[in-house]
C-alpha positions as CSV (number, residue, x, y, z in Angstrom):
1,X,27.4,-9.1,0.8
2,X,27.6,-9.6,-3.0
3,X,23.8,-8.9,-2.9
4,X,24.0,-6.2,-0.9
5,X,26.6,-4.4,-3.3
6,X,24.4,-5.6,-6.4
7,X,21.6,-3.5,-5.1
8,X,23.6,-0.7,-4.1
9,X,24.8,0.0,-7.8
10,X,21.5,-0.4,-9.6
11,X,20.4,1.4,-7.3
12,X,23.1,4.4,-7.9
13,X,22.2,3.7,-11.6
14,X,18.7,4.4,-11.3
15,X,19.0,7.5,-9.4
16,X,21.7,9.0,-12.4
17,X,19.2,8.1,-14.9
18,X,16.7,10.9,-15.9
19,X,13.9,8.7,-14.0
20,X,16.3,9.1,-10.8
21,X,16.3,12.7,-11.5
22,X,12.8,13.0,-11.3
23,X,12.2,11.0,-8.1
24,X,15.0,13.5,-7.0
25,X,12.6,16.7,-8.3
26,X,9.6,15.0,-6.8
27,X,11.1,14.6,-3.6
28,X,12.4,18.4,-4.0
29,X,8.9,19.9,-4.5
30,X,7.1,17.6,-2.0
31,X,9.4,19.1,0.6
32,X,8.1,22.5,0.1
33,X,4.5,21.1,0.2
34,X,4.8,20.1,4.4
35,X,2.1,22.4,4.9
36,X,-0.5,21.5,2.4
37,X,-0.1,17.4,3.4
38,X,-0.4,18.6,6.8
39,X,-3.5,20.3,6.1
40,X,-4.9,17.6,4.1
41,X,-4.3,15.4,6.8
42,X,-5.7,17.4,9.4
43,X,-8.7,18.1,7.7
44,X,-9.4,14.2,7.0
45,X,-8.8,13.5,10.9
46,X,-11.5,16.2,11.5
47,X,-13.8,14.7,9.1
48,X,-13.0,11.2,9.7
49,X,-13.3,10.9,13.7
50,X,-16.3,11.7,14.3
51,X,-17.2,8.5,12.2
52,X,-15.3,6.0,14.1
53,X,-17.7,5.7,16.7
54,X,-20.0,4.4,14.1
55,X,-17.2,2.1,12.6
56,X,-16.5,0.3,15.5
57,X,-19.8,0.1,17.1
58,X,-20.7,-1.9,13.6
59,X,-17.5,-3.8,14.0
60,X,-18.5,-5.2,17.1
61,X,-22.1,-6.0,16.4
62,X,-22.4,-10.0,17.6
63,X,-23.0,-11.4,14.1
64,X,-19.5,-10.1,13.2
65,X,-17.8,-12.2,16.0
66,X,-16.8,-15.6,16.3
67,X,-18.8,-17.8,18.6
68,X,-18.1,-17.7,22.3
69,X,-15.6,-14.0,22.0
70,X,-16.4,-11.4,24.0
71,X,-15.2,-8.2,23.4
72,X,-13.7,-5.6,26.7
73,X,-12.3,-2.2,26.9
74,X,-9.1,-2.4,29.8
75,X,-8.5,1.3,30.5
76,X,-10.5,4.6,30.1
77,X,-8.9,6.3,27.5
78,X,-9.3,3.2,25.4
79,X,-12.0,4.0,23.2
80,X,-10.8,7.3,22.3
81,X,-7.4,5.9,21.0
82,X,-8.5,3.7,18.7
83,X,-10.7,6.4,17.6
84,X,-7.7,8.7,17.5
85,X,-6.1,5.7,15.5
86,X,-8.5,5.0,12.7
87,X,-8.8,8.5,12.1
88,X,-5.1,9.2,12.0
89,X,-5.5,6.2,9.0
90,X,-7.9,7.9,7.0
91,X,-5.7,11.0,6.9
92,X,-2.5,9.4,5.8
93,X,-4.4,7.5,3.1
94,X,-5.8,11.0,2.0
95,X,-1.7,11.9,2.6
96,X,-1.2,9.3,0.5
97,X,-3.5,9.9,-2.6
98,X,-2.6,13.5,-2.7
99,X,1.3,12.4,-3.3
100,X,0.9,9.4,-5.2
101,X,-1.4,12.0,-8.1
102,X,0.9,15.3,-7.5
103,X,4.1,12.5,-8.1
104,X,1.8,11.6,-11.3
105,X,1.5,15.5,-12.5
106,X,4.3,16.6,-12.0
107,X,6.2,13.6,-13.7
108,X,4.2,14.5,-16.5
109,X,5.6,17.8,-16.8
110,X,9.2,17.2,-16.4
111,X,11.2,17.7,-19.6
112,X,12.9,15.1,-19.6
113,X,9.8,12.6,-19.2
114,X,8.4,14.6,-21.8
115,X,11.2,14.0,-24.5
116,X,11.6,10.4,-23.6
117,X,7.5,10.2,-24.4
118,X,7.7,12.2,-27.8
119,X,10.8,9.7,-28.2
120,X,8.3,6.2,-27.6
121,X,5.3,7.7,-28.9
122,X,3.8,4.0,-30.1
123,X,4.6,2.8,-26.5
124,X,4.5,5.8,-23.8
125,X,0.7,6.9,-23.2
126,X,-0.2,11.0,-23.0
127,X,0.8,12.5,-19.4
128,X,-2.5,13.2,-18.8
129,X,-3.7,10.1,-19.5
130,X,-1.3,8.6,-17.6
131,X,-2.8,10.6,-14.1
132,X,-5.8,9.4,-14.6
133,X,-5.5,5.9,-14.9
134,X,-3.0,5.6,-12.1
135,X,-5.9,7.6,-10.0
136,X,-8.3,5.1,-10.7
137,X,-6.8,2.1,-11.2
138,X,-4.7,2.9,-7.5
139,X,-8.1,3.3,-5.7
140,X,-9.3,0.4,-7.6
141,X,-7.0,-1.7,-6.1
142,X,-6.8,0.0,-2.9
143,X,-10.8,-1.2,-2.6
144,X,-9.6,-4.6,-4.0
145,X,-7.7,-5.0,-1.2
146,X,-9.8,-3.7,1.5
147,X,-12.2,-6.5,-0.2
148,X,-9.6,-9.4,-0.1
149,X,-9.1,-8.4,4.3
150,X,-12.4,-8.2,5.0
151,X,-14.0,-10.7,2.7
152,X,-10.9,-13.6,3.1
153,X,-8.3,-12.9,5.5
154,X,-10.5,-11.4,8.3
155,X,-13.0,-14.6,9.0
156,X,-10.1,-16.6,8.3
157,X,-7.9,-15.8,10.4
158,X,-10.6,-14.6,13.0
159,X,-11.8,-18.2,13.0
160,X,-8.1,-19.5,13.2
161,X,-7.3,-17.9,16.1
162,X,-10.3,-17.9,17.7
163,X,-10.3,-22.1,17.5
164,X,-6.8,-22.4,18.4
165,X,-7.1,-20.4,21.7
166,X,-10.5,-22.0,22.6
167,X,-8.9,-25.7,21.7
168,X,-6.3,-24.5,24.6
169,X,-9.3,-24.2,27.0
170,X,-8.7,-20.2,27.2
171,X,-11.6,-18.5,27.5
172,X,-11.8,-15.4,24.4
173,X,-12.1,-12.1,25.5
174,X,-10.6,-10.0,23.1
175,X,-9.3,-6.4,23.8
176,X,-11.6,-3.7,21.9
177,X,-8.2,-1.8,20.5
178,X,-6.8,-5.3,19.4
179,X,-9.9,-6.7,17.6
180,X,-10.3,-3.2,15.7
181,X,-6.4,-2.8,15.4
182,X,-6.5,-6.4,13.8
183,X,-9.0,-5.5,11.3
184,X,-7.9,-2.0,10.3
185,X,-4.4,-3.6,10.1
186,X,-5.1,-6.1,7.7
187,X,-7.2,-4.1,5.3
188,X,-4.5,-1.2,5.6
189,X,-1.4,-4.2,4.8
190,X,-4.0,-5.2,1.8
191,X,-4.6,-1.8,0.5
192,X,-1.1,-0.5,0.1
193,X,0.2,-4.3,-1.0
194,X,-2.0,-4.0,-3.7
195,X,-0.7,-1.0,-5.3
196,X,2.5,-3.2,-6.5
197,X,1.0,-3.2,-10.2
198,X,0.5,0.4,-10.0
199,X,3.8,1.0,-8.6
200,X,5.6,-1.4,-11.4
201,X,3.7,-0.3,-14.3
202,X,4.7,3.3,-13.5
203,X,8.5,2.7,-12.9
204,X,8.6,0.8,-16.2
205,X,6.4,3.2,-18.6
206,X,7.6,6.0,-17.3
207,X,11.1,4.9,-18.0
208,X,12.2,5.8,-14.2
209,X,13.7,2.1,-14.5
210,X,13.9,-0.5,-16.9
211,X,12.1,-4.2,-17.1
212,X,15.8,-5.6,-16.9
213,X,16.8,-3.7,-14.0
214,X,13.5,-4.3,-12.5
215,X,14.5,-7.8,-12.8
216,X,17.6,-7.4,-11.1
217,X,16.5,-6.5,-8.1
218,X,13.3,-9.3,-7.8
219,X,14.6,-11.3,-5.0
220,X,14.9,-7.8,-3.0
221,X,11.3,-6.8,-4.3
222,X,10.0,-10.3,-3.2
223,X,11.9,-9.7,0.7
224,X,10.3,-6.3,0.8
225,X,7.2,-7.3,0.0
226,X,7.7,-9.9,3.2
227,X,9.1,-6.9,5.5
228,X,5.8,-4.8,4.4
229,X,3.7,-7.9,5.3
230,X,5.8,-8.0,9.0
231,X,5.3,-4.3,9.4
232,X,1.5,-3.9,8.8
233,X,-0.2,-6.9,9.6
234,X,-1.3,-8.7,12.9
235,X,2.3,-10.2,14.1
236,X,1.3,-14.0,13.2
237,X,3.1,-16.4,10.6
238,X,-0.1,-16.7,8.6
239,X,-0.9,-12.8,8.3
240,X,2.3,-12.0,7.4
241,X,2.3,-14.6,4.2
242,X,-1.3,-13.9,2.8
243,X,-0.4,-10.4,3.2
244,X,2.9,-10.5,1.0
245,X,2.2,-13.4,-1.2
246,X,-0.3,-11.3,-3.3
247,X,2.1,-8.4,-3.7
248,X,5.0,-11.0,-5.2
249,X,1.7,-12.5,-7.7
250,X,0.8,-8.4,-8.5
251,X,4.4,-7.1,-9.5
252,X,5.2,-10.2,-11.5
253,X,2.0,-10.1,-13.1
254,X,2.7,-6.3,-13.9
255,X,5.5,-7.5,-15.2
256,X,3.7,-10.5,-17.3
257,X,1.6,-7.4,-18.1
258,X,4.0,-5.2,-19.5
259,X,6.1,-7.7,-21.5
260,X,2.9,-9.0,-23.4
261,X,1.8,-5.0,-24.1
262,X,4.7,-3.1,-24.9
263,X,8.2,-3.8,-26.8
264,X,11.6,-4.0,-25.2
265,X,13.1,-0.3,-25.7
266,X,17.2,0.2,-26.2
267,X,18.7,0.2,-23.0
């Protein structure tokens, strides 16, 4: 409970700072912009379902499987929904990208950003400069962590699973939407999991919060990094940790990162 009403007032004292007002302003403007992430996200499902086919027809390819799995389609409409699915992916991560960089601009145009920078001049970089890099480093990351799924947690886990049923004596058929699902799930998990630096360096340089307050409220960042990991990956103990352990090791080393590059400001 005392947790719970420690959290509540730093929250309430981040949204009266000027940094809460402009989360407040962002969230303001976004409203009015329904129909342009709408048709951003349209237009991505267009482009993007046609390719799916392709996707999963390379996903399934035998070399990619464990030994001994088979892989079988259950109903009709099957394919089509997962097609439906990965495509409805691609468009909120274009959903995505268009908020996270308008959230960027237009925090560099608020006035009271702008006299807080002219205010830390030796440690606040230029707004524009500031857009850029948390474009690039945010996709960066976001292919970082597609990397990480793929390249470690997928034949890990693949191969876990796949041993533990077959040491059972069940045979492994695997249902075409939850081999796929699996996959897209974990690179998704990885993707947005790895935009913790991104997210921390931001709240900090941009003076939304403090690195005190930020370290107020670790222990809740560390459980939210664990509810993140429950929500988007496979439903399985060890998913669920390698998906949120390297979101606690990313905001602390943002933190690390930000401590050794920039002084402590008044508070």
């Amino acid at each position: 409970m005392a947790g719970a009403t420690e959290l509540a007032d730093s929250v309430g004292e981040l949204m009266d700072s000027p940094g809460g007002r402009l989360l407040l302003d962002i969230k303001a403007h976004l409203r009015r912009r329904v129909r342009l992430l709408a048709a951003a996200f349209g237009l991505t499902f267009v482009v993007c379902f046609p390719l799916t086919s392709m996707f999963i027809a390379w996903l399934i390819e035998p070399n990619r499987l464990p030994d001994d799995v088979n892989i079988i389609v259950l109903t009709p409409v099957e394919f089509i929904l997962l097609q439906v699915k990965l495509a409805a992916y691609c468009g909120a991560f274009s959903v995505l990208v268009l908020l996270f960089g308008e959230g960027a601009w237009l925090g560099s145009k608020n006035p009271d950003l702008k006299q807080r920078m002219r205010e830390l001049k030796a440690t606040a970089p230029r707004p524009s400069a500031t857009l850029v890099l948390t474009i690039v480093s945010s996709v960066a990351l976001a292919c970082l962590g597609v990397m990480y799924a793929w390249n470690l947690l997928t034949p890990m886990l693949l191969e876990y699973l796949t041993n533990d049923a077959q040491s059972a004596g069940l045979s492994t058929e695997w249902r075409l939407s939850g081999y796929v699902g699996f996959i897209a799930n974990l690179a998704v998990a990885s993707a947005i999991g790895f935009q913790a630096p991104v997210a921390t360096l931001l709240v900090l340089r941009l003076q939304i919060a403090s690195r005190s307050d930020v370290r107020k409220v670790r222990r809740h960042i560390w459980f939210s990094a664990f509810v993140l990991g429950a929500f988007l990956s496979p439903p399985d103990p060890l998913s669920l940790f390698l998906v949120a352990m390297p979101v606690i090791l990313l905001f602390e080393a943002a933190l690390i990162i930000d401590t050794i590059t920039r002084k402590p400001v008044a508070e």
